[in-house]
N, C-alpha and C positions, 0 to 999 in steps of 0.2 A: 475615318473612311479608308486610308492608305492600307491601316494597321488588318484590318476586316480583310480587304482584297489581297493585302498578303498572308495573311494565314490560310483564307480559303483554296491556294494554292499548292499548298503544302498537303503532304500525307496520313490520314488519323495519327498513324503511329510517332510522328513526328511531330505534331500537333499535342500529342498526349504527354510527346516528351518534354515540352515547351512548358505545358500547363501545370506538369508536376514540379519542376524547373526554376521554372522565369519568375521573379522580386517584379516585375513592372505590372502595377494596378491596371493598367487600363489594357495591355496585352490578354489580363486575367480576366477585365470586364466582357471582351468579343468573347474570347473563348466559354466564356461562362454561356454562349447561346449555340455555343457549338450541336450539330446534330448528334454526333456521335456520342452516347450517353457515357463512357468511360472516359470521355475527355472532361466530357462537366463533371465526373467524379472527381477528377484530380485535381479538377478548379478547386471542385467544394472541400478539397483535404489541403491545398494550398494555403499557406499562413498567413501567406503574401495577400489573399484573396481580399477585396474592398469589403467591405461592410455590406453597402447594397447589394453586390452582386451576392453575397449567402443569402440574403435575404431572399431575393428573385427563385435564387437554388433552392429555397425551401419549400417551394410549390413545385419544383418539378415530378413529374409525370412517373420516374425510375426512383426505385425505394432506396436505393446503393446511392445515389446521389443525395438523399433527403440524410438519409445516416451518417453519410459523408460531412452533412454540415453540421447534424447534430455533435457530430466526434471532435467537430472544431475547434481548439481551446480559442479563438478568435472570434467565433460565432456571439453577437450579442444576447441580453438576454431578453430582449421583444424576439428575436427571432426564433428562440427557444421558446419562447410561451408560446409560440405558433405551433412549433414543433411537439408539443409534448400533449396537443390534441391529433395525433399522427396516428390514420388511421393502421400504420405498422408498427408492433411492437417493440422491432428489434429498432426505430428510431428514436421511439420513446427510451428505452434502457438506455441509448449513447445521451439522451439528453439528462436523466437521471444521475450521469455519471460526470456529466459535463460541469468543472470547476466556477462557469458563470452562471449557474442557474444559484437563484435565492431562495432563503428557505420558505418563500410562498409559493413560489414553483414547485417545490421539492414536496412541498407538506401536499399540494394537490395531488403530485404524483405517488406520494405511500399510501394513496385509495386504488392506486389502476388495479384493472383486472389480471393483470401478468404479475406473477409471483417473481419475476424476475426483474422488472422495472423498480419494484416496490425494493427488492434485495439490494438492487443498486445504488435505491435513496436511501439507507439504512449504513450502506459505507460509505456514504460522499460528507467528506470533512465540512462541506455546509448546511448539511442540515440540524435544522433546529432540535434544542432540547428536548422539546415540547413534541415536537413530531415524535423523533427516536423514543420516548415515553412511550405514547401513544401504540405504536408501533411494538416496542419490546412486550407490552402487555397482552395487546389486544391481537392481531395478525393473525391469521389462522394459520401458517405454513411457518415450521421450527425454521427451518434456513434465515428466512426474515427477521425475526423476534434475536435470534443467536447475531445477526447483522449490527443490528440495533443497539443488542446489548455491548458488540466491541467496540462500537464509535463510541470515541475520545469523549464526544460533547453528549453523552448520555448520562442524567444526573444523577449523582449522588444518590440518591434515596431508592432510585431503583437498582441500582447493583448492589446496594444493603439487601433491599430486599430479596432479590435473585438469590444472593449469596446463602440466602437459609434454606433455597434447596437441597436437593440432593442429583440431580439429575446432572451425569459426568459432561454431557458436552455444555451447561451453561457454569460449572466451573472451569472447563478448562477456556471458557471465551471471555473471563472475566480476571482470569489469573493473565490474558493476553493481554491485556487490556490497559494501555499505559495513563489510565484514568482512576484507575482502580487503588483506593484507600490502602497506603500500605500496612494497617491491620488486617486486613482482608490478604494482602499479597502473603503475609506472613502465617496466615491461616493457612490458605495455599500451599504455600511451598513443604507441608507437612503433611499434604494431601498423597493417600496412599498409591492414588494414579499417578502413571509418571507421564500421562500425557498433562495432567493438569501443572506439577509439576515440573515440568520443560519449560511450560508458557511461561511460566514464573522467573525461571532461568533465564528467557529470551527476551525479560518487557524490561526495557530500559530507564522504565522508572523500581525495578526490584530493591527493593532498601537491601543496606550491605548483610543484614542479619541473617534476613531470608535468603540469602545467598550466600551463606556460612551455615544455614543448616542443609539447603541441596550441596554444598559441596562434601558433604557427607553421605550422600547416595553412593550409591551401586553400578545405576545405570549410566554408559559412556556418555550416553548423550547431553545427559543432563550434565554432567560434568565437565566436557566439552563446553556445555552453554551458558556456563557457570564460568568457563576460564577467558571467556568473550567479552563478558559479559563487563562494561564498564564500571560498574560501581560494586567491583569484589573486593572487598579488601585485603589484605596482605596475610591478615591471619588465615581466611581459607584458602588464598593463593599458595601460601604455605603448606596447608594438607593436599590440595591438586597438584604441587611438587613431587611428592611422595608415590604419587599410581604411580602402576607401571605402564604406561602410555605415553608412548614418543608425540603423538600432534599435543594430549594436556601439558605433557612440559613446555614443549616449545611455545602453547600458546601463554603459559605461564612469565616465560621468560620475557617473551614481548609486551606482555600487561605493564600499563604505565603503575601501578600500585604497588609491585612486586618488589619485597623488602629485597637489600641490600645481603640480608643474612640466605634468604632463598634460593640468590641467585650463585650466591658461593657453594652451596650446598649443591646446585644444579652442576655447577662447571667443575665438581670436584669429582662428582658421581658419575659423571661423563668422560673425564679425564684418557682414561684407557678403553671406554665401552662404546663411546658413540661422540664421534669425529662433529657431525651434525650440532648437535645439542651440545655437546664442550667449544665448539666456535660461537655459537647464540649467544651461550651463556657469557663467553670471554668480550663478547663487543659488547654485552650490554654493562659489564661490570665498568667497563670504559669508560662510557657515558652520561653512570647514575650518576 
């Protein structure tokens, strides 16, 4: 009662300041009936916020507050199965996206009407196999089915299958794709796109091969994403030695796999030309 009579004394603005603020549950619980609708927003984006009081917040009357609870990593998930029959979309999408919802929630929601809810349940690292199947096949809208196909937990049989397309954006989303059969990666990384290509460079399950034949490429980027890229081995760190690009050497130099023979080669060739790259090269020779 104290707690009520003194907030009500106080200024929205300052009330809002409290609500986005203040670790005390029960400060959180008044505030959560506050009139002022951007006060209960910040309730309902509060961490701190009690369990019950999202729950009460999920029937509020202001759609920004109902979103606000669905975006809660805190939010239970009874109060998301509330939520995810909302009749606003963009609450449904935060809930879609929301790491507490399970994949029966999840699999309800890759039916909604909004192409964009449905895209949301297609990258949430909880949804089921079965769903993202469902969903990479069936979906009428590419966005989705391309979603579906880059989650991790998308199985096996259907990115075989995907993979005997032809069609450039479902290789390049499966060469991302750090689930993806490294025969397939290695298929990939000889694919003559170089956006397909990059992905391959950039998925941190790329086997060292296939990343010994893009470090054979052309394009900087790819090469670039190749010299990043943790599981390069030393034999291609050794031809990415040899560009003529100041950020690949340097990033060369700092790769934990970079031979001993590389880096002499680096700090030798820098010696009189580049101040930068002959210091890199000299502490890392220090160290190995």
């Amino acid at each position: 009662m104290e707690v009520t009579l003194e907030l009500n004394y106080l200024l929205k603005e300052t009330r809002h300041a409290i609500a986005s603020e203040v670790d005390d549950p029960k400060v959180l619980a008044v505030l959560a009936k506050d009139r002022e609708s951007y006060v209960r927003c910040a309730v309902a984006r509060n961490e701190y916020t009690p369990e019950t009081a999202l729950d009460k917040l999920a029937n509020d009357m202001t759609d920004q507050v109902r979103w606000e609870v669905a975006e809660n990593a805190k939010t239970s998930l009874g109060t998301l199965e509330k939520l995810a029959d909302d009749l606003s979309c963009n609450v449904r999408r935060a809930v879609a996206c929301n790491e507490n919802a399970d994949d029966k929630l999840l699999a309800k929601l890759s039916m909604d009407r909004d192409e964009f809810v449905r895209e949301n349940v297609a990258e949430n690292l909880k949804t089921g196999s079965l769903t993202l199947e469902e969903m990479a096949e069936h979906d009428p809208v590419v966005d989705v089915k391309l979603a579906a196909l880059g989650n991790p937990n998308i199985p096996m049989r259907v990115i075989h299958k995907m993979a005997a397309g032809t069609g450039k954006r479902v290789r390049e989303t499966i060469a991302g794709n750090i689930s993806t059969p490294q025969m397939i990666l290695m298929k990939s990384a000889r694919d003559r796109d170089t956006d397909v290509a990059y992905n391959v460079a950039c998925n941190p399950s790329a086997p060292s091969e296939a990343l010994t034949i893009l470090a054979k490429r052309r394009n900087i980027g790819i090469l670039v994403a190749v010299a990043r890229n943790k599981n390069t081995p030393a034999e291609a760190l050794a031809k990415l030695a040899r560009k003529n690009n100041r950020d690949i050497k340097l990033l060369v130099i700092r790769h934990e796999n970079t031979s001993r023979e590389t880096l002499e080669f680096l700090f030798e060739q820098a010696r009189d030309t580049d101040g930068e790259i002959f210091q890199a090269a000299r502490k890392a020779l220090v160290i190995w």
